[in-house]
mmCIF entry with sequence, helices, sheets and N, C-alpha, C, O atoms, coordinates in Angstrom:
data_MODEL
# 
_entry.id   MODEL 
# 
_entity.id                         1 
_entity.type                       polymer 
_entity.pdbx_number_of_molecules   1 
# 
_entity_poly.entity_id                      1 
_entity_poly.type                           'polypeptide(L)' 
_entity_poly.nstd_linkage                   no 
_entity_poly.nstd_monomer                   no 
_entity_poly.pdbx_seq_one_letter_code       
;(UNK)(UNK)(UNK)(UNK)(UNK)(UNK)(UNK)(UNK)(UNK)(UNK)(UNK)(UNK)(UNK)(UNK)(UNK)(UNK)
(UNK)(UNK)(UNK)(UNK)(UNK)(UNK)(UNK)(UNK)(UNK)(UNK)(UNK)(UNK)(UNK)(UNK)(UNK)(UNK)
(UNK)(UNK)(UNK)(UNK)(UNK)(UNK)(UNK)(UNK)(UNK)(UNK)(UNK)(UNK)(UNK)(UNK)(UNK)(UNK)
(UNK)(UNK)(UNK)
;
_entity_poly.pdbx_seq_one_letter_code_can   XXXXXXXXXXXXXXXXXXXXXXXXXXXXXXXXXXXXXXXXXXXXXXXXXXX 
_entity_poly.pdbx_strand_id                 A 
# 
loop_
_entity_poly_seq.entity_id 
_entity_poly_seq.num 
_entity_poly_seq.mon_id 
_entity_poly_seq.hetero 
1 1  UNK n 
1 2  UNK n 
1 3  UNK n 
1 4  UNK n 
1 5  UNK n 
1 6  UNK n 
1 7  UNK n 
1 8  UNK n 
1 9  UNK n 
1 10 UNK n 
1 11 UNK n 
1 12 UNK n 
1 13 UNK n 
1 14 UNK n 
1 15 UNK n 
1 16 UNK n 
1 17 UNK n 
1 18 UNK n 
1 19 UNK n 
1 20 UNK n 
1 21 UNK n 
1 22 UNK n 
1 23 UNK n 
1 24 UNK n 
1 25 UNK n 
1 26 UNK n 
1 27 UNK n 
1 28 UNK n 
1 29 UNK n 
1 30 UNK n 
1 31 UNK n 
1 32 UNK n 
1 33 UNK n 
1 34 UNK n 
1 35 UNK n 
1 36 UNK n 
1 37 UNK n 
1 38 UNK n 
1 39 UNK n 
1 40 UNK n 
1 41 UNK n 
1 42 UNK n 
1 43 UNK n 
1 44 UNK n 
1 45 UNK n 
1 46 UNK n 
1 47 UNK n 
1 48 UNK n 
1 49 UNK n 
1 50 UNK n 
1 51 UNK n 
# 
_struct_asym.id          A 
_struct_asym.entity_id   1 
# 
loop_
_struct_conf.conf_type_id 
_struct_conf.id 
_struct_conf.pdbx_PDB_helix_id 
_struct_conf.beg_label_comp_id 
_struct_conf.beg_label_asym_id 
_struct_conf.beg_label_seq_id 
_struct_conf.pdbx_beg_PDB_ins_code 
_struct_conf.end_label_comp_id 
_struct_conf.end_label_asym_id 
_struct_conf.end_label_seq_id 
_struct_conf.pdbx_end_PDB_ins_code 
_struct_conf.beg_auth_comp_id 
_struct_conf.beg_auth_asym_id 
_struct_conf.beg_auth_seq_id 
_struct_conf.end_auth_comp_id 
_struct_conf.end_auth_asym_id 
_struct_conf.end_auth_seq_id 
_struct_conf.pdbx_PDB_helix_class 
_struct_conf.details 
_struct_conf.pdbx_PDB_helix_length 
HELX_P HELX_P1 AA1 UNK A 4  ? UNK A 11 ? UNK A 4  UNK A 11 1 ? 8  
HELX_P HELX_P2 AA2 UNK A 14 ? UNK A 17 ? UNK A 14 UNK A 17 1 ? 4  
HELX_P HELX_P3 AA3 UNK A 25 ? UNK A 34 ? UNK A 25 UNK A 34 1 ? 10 
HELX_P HELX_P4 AA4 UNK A 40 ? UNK A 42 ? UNK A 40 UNK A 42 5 ? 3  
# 
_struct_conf_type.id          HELX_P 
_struct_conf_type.criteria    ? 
_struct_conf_type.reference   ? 
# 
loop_
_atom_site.group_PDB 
_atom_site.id 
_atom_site.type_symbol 
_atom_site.label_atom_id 
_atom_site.label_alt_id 
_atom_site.label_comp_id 
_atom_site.label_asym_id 
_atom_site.label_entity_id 
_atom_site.label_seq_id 
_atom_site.pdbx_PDB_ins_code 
_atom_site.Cartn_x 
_atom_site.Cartn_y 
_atom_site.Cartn_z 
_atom_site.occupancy 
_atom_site.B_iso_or_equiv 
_atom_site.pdbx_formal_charge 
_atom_site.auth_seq_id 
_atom_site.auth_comp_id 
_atom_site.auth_asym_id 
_atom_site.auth_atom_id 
_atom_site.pdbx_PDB_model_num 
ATOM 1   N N  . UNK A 1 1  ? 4.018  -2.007  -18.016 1.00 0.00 ? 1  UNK A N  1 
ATOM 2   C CA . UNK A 1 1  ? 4.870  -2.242  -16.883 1.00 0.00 ? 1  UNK A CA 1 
ATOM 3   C C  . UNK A 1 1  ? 3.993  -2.646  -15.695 1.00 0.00 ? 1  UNK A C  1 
ATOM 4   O O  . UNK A 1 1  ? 3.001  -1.928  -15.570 1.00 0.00 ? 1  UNK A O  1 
ATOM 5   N N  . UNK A 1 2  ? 4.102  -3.462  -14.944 1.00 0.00 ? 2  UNK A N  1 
ATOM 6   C CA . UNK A 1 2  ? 4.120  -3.945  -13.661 1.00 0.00 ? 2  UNK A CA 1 
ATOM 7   C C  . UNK A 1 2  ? 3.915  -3.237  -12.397 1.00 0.00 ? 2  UNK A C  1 
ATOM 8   O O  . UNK A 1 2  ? 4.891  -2.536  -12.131 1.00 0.00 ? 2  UNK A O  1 
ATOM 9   N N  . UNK A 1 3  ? 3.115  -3.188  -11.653 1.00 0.00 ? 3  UNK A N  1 
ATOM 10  C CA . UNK A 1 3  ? 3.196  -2.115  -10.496 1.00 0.00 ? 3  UNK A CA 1 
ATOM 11  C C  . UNK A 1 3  ? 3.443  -2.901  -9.278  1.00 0.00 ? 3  UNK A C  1 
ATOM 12  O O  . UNK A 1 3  ? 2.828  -3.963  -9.183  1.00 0.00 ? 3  UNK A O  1 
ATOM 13  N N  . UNK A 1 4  ? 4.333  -2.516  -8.222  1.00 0.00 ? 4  UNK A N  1 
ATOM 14  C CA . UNK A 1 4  ? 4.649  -3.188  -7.087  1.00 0.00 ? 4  UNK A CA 1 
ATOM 15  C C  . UNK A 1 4  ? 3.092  -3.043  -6.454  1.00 0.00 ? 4  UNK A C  1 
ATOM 16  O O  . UNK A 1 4  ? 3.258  -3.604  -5.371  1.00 0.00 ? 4  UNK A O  1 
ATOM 17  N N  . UNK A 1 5  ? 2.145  -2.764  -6.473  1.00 0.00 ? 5  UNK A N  1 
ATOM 18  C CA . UNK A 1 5  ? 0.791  -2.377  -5.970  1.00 0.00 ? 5  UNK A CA 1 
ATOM 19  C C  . UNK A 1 5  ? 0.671  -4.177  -6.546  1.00 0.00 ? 5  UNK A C  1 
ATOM 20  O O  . UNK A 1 5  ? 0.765  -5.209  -5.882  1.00 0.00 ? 5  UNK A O  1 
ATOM 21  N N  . UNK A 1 6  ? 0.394  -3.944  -8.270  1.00 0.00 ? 6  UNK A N  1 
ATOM 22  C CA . UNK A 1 6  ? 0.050  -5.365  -8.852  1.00 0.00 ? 6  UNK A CA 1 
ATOM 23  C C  . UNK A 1 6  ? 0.308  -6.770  -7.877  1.00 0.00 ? 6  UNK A C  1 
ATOM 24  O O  . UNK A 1 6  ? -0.557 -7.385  -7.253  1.00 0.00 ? 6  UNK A O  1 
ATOM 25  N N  . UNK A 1 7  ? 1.393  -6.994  -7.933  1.00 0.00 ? 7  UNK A N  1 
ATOM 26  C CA . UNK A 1 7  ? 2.805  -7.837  -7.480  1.00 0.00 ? 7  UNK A CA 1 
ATOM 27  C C  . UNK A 1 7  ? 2.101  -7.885  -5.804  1.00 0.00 ? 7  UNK A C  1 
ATOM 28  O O  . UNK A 1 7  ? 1.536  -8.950  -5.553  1.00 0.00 ? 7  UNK A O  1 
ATOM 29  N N  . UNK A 1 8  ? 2.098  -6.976  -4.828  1.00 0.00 ? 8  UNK A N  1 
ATOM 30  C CA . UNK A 1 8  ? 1.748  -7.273  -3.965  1.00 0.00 ? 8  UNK A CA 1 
ATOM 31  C C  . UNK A 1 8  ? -0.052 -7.548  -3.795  1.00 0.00 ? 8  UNK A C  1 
ATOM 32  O O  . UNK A 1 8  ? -0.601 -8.542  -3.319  1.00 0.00 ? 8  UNK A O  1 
ATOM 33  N N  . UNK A 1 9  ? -0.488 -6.696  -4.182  1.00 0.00 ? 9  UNK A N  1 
ATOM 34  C CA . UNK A 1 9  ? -2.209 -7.472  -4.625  1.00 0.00 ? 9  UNK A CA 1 
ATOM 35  C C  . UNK A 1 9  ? -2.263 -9.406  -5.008  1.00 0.00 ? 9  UNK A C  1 
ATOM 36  O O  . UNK A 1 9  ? -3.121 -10.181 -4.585  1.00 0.00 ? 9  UNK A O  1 
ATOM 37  N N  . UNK A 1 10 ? -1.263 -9.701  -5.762  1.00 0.00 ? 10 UNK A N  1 
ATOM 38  C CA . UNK A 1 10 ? -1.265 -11.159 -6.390  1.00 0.00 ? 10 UNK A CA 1 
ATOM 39  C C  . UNK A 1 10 ? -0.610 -12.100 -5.372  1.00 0.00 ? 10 UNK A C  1 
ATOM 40  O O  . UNK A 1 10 ? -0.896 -13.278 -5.160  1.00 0.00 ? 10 UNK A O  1 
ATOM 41  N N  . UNK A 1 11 ? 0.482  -11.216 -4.687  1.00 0.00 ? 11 UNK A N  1 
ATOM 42  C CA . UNK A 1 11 ? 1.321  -12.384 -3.881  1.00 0.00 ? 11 UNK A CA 1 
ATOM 43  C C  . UNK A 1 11 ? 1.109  -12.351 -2.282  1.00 0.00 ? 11 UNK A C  1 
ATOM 44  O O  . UNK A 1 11 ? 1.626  -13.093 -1.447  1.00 0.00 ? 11 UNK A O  1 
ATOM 45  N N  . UNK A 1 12 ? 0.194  -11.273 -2.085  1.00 0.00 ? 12 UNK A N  1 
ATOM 46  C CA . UNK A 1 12 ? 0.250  -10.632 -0.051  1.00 0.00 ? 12 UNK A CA 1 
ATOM 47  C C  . UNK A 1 12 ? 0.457  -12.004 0.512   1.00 0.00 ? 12 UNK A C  1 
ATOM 48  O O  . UNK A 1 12 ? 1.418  -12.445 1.143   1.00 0.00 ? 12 UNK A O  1 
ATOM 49  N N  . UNK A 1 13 ? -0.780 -12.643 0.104   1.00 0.00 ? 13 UNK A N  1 
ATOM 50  C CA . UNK A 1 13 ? -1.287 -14.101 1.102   1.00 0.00 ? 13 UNK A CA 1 
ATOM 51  C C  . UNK A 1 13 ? -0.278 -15.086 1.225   1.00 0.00 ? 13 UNK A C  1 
ATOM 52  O O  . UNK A 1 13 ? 0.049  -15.769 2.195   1.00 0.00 ? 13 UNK A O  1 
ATOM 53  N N  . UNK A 1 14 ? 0.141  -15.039 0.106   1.00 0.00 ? 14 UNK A N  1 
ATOM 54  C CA . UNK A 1 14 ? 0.917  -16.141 -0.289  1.00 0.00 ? 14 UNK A CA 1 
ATOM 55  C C  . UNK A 1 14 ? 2.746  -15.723 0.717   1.00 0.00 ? 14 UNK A C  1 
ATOM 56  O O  . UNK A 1 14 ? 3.467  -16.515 1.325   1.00 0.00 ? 14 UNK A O  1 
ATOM 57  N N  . UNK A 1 15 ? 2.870  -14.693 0.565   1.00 0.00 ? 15 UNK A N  1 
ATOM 58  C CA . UNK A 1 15 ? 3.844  -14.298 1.873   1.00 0.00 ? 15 UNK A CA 1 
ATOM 59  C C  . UNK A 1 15 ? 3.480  -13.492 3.022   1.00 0.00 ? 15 UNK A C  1 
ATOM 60  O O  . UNK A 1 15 ? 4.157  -12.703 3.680   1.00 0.00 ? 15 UNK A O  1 
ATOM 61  N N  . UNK A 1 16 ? 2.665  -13.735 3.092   1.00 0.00 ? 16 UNK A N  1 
ATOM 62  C CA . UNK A 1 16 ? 1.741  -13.439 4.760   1.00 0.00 ? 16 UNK A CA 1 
ATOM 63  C C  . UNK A 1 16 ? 1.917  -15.130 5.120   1.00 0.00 ? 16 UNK A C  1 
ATOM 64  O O  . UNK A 1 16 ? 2.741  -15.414 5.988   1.00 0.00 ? 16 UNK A O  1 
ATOM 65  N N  . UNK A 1 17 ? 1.246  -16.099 4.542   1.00 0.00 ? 17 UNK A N  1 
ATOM 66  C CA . UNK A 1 17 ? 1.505  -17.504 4.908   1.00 0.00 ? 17 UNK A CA 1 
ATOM 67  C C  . UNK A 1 17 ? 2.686  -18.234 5.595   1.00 0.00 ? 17 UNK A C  1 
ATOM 68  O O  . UNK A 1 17 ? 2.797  -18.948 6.591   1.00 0.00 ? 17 UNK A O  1 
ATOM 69  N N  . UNK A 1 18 ? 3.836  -17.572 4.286   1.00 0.00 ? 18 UNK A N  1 
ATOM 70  C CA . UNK A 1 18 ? 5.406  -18.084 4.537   1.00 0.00 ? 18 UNK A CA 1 
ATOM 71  C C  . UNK A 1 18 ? 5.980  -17.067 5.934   1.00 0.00 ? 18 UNK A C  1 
ATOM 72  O O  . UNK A 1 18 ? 6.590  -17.695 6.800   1.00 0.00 ? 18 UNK A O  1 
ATOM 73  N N  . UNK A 1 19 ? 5.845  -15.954 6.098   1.00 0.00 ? 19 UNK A N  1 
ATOM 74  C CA . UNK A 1 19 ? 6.766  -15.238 6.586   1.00 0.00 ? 19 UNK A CA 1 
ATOM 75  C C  . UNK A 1 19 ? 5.150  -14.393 7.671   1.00 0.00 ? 19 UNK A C  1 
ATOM 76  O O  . UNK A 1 19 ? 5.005  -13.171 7.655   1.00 0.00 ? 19 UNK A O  1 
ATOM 77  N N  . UNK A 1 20 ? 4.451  -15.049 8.240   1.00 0.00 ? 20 UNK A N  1 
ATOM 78  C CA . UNK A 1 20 ? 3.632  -14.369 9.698   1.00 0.00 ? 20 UNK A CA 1 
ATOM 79  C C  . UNK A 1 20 ? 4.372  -14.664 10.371  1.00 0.00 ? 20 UNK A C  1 
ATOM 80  O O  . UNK A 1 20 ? 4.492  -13.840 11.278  1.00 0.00 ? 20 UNK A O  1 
ATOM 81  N N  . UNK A 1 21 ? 5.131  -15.625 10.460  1.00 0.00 ? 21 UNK A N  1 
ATOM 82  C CA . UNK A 1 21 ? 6.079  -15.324 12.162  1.00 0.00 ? 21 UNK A CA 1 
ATOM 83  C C  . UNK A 1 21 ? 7.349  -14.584 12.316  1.00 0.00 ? 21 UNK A C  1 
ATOM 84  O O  . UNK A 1 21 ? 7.947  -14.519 13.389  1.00 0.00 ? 21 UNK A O  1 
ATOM 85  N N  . UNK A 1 22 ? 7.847  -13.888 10.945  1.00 0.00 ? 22 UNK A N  1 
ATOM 86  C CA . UNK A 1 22 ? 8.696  -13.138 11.290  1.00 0.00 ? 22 UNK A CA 1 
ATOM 87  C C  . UNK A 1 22 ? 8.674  -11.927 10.716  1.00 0.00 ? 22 UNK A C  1 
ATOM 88  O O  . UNK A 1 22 ? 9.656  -11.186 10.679  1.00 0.00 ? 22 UNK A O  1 
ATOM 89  N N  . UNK A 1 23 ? 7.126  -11.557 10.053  1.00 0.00 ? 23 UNK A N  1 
ATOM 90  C CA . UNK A 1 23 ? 7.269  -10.157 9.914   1.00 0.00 ? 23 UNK A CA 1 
ATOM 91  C C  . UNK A 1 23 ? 6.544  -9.519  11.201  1.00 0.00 ? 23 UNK A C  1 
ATOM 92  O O  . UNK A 1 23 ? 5.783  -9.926  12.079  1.00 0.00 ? 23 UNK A O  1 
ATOM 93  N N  . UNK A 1 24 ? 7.315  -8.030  10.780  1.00 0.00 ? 24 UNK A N  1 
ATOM 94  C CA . UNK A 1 24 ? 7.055  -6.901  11.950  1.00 0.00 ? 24 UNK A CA 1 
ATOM 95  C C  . UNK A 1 24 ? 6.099  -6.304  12.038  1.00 0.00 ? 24 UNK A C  1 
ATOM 96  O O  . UNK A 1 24 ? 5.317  -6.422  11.094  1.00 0.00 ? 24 UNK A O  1 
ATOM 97  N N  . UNK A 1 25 ? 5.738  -5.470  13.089  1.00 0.00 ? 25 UNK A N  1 
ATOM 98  C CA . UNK A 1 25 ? 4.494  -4.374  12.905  1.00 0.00 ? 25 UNK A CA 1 
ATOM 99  C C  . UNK A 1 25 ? 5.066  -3.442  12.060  1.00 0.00 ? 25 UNK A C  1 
ATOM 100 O O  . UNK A 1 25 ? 4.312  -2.555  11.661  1.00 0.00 ? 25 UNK A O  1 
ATOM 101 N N  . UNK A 1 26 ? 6.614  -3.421  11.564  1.00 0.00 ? 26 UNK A N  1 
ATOM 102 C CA . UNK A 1 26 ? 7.317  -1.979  10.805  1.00 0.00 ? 26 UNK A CA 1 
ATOM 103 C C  . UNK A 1 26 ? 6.631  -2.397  9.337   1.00 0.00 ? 26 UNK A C  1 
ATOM 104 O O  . UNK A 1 26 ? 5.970  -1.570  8.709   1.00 0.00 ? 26 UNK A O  1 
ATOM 105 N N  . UNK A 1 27 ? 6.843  -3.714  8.866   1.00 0.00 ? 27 UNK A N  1 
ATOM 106 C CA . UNK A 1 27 ? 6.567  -4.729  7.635   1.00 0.00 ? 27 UNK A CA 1 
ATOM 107 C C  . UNK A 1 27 ? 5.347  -4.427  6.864   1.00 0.00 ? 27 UNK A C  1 
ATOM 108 O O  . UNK A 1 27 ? 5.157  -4.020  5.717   1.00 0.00 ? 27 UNK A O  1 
ATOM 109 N N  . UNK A 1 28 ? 4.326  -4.856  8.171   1.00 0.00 ? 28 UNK A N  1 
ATOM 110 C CA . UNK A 1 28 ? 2.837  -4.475  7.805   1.00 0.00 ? 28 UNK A CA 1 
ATOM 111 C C  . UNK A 1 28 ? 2.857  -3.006  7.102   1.00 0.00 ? 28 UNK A C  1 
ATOM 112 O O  . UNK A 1 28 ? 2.575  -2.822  5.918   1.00 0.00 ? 28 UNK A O  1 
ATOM 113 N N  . UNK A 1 29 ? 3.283  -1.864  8.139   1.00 0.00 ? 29 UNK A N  1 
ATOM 114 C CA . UNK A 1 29 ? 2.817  -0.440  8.267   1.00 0.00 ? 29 UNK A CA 1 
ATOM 115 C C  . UNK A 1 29 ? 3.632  -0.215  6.541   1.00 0.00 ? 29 UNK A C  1 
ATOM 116 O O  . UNK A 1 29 ? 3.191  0.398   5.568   1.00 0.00 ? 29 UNK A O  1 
ATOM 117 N N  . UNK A 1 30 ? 4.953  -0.991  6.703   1.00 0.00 ? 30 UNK A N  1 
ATOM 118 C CA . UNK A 1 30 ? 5.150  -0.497  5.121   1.00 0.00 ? 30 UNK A CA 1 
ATOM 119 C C  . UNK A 1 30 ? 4.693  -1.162  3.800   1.00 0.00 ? 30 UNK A C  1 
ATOM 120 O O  . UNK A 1 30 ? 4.693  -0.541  2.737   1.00 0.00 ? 30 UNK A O  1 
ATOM 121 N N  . UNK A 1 31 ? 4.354  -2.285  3.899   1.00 0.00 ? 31 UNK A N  1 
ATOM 122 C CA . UNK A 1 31 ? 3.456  -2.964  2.526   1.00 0.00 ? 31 UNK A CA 1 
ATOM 123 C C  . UNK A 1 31 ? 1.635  -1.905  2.449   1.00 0.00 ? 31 UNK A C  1 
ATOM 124 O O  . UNK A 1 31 ? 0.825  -1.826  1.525   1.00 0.00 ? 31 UNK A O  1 
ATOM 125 N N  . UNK A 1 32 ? 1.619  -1.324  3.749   1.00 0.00 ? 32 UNK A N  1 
ATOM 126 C CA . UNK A 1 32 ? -0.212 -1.429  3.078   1.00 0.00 ? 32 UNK A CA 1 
ATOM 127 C C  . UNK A 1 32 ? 0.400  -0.004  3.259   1.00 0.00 ? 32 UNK A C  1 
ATOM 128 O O  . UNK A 1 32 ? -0.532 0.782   3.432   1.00 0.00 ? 32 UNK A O  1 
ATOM 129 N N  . UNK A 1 33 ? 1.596  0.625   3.286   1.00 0.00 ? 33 UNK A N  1 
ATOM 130 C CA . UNK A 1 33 ? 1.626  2.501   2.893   1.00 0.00 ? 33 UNK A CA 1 
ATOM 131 C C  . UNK A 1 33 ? 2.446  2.447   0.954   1.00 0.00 ? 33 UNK A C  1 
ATOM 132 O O  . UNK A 1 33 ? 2.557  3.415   0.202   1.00 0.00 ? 33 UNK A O  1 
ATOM 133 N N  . UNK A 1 34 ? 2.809  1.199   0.710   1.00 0.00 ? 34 UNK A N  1 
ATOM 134 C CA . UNK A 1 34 ? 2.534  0.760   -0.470  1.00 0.00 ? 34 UNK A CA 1 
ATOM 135 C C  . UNK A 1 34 ? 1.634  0.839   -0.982  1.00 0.00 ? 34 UNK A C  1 
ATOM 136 O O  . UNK A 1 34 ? 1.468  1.783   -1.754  1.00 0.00 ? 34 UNK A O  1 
ATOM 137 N N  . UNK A 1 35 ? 0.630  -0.134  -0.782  1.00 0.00 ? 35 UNK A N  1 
ATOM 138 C CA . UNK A 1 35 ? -0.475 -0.218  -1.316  1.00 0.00 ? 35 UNK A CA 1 
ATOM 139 C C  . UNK A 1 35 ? -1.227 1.067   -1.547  1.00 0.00 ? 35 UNK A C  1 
ATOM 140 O O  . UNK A 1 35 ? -1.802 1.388   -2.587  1.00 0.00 ? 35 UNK A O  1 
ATOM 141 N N  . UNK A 1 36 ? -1.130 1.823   -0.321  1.00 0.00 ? 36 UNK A N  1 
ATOM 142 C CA . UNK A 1 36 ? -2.197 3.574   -0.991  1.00 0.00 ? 36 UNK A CA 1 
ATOM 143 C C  . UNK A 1 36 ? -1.610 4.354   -0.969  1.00 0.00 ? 36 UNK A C  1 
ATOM 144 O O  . UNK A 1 36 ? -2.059 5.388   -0.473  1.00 0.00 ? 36 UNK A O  1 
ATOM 145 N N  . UNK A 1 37 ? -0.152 4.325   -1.533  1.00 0.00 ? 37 UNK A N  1 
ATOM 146 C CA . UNK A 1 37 ? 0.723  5.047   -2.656  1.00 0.00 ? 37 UNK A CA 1 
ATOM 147 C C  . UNK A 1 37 ? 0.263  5.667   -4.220  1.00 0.00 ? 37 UNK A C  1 
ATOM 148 O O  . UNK A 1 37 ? 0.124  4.905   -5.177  1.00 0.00 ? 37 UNK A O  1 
ATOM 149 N N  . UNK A 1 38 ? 0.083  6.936   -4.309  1.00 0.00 ? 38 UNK A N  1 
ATOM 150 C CA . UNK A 1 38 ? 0.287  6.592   -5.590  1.00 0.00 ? 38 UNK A CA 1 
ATOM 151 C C  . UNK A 1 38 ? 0.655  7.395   -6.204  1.00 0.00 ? 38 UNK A C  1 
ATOM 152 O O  . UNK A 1 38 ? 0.673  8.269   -5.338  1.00 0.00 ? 38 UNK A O  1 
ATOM 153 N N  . UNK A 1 39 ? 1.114  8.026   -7.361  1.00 0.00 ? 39 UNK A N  1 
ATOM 154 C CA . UNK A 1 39 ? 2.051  8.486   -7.906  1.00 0.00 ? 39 UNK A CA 1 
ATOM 155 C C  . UNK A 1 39 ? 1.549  9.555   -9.060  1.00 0.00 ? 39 UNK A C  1 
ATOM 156 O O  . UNK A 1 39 ? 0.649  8.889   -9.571  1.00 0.00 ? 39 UNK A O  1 
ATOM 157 N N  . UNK A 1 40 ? 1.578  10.890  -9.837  1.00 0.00 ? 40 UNK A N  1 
ATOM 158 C CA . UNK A 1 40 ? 1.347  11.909  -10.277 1.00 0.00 ? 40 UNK A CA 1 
ATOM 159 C C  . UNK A 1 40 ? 0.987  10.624  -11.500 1.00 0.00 ? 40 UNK A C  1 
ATOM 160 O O  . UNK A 1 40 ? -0.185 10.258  -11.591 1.00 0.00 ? 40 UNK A O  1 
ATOM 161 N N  . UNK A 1 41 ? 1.744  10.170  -12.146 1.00 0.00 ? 41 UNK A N  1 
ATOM 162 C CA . UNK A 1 41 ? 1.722  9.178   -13.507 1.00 0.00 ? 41 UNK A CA 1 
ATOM 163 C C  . UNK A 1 41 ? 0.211  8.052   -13.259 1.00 0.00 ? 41 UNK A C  1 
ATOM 164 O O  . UNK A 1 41 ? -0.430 7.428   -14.105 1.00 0.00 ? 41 UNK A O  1 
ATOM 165 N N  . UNK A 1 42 ? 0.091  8.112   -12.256 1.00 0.00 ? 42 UNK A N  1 
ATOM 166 C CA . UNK A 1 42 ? -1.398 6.954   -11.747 1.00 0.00 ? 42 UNK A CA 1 
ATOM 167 C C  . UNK A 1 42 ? -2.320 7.988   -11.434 1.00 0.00 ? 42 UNK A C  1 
ATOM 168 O O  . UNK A 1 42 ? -3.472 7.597   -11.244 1.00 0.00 ? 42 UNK A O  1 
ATOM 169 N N  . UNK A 1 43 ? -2.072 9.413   -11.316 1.00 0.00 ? 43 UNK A N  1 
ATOM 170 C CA . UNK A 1 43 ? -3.379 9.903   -11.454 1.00 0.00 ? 43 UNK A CA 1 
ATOM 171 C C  . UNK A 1 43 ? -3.673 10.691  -10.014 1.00 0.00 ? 43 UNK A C  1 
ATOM 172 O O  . UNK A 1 43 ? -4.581 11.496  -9.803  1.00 0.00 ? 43 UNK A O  1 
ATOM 173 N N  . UNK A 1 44 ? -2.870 10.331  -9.283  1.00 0.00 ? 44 UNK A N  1 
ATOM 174 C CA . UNK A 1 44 ? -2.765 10.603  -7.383  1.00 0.00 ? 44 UNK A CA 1 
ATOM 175 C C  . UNK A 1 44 ? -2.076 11.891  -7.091  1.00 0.00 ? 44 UNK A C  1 
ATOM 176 O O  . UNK A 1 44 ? -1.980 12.909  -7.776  1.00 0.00 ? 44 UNK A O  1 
ATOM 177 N N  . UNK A 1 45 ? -1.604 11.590  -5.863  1.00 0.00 ? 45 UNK A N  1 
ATOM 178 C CA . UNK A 1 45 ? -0.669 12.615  -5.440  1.00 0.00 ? 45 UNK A CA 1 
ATOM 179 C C  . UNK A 1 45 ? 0.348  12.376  -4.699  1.00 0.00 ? 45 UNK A C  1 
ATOM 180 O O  . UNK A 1 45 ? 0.325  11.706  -3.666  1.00 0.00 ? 45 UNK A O  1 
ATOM 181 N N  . UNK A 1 46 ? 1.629  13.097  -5.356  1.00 0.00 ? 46 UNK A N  1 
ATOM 182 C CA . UNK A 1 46 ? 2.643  12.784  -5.154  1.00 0.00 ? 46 UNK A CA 1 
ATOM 183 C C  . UNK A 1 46 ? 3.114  13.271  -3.897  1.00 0.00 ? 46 UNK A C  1 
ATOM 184 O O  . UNK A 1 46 ? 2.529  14.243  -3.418  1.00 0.00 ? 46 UNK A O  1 
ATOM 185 N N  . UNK A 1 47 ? 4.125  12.733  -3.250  1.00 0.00 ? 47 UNK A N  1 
ATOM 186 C CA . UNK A 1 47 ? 4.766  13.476  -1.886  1.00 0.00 ? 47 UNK A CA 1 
ATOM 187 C C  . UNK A 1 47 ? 5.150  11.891  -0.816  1.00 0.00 ? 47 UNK A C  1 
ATOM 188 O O  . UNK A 1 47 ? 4.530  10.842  -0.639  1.00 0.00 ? 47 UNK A O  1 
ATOM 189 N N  . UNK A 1 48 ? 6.430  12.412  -0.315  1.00 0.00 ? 48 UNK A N  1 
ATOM 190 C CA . UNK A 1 48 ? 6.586  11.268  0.787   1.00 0.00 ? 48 UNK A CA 1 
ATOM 191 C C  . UNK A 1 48 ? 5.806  10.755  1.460   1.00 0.00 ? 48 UNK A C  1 
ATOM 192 O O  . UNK A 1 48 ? 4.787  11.390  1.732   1.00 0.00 ? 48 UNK A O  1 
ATOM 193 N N  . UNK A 1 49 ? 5.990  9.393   1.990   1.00 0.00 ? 49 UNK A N  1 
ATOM 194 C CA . UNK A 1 49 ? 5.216  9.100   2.838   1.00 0.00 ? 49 UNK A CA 1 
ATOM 195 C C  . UNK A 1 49 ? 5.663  9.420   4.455   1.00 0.00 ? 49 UNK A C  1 
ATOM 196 O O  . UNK A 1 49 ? 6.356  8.589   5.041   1.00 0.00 ? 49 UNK A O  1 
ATOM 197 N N  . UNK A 1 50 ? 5.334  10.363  4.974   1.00 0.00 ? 50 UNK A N  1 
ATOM 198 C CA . UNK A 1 50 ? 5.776  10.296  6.270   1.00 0.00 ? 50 UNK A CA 1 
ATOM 199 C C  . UNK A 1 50 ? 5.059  9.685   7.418   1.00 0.00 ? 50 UNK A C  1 
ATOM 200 O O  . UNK A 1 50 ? 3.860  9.488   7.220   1.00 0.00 ? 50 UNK A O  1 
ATOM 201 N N  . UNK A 1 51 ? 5.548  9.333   8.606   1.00 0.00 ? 51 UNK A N  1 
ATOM 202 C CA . UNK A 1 51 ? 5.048  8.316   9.521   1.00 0.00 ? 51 UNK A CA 1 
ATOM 203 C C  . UNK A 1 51 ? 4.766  9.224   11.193  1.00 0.00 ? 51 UNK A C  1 
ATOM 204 O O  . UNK A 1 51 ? 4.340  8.605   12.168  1.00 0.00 ? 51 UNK A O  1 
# 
């Protein structure tokens, strides 16, 4: 299976390119609290992300 981690690792640039003028500072803060997500099954630790 596929990890949205994967998916955004392969595609960031490529929609950072299309969409810098209309993403948010909210956008950013939530793709890269994606990115160092990770999950009991990946080996990490689990728990919300709070802000």
């Amino acid at each position: 299976m596929i990890s949205l981690v994967a998916i955004l690792e392969r595609y960031e640039k490529d929609f950072h390119k299309k969409y810098a003028v209309k993403l948010l500072p909210g956008h950013l803060k939530a793709i890269s609290a994606i990115k160092r997500c990770r999950t009991a099954l990946s080996g990490g630790v689990t728990g919300m992300i709070v802000s």
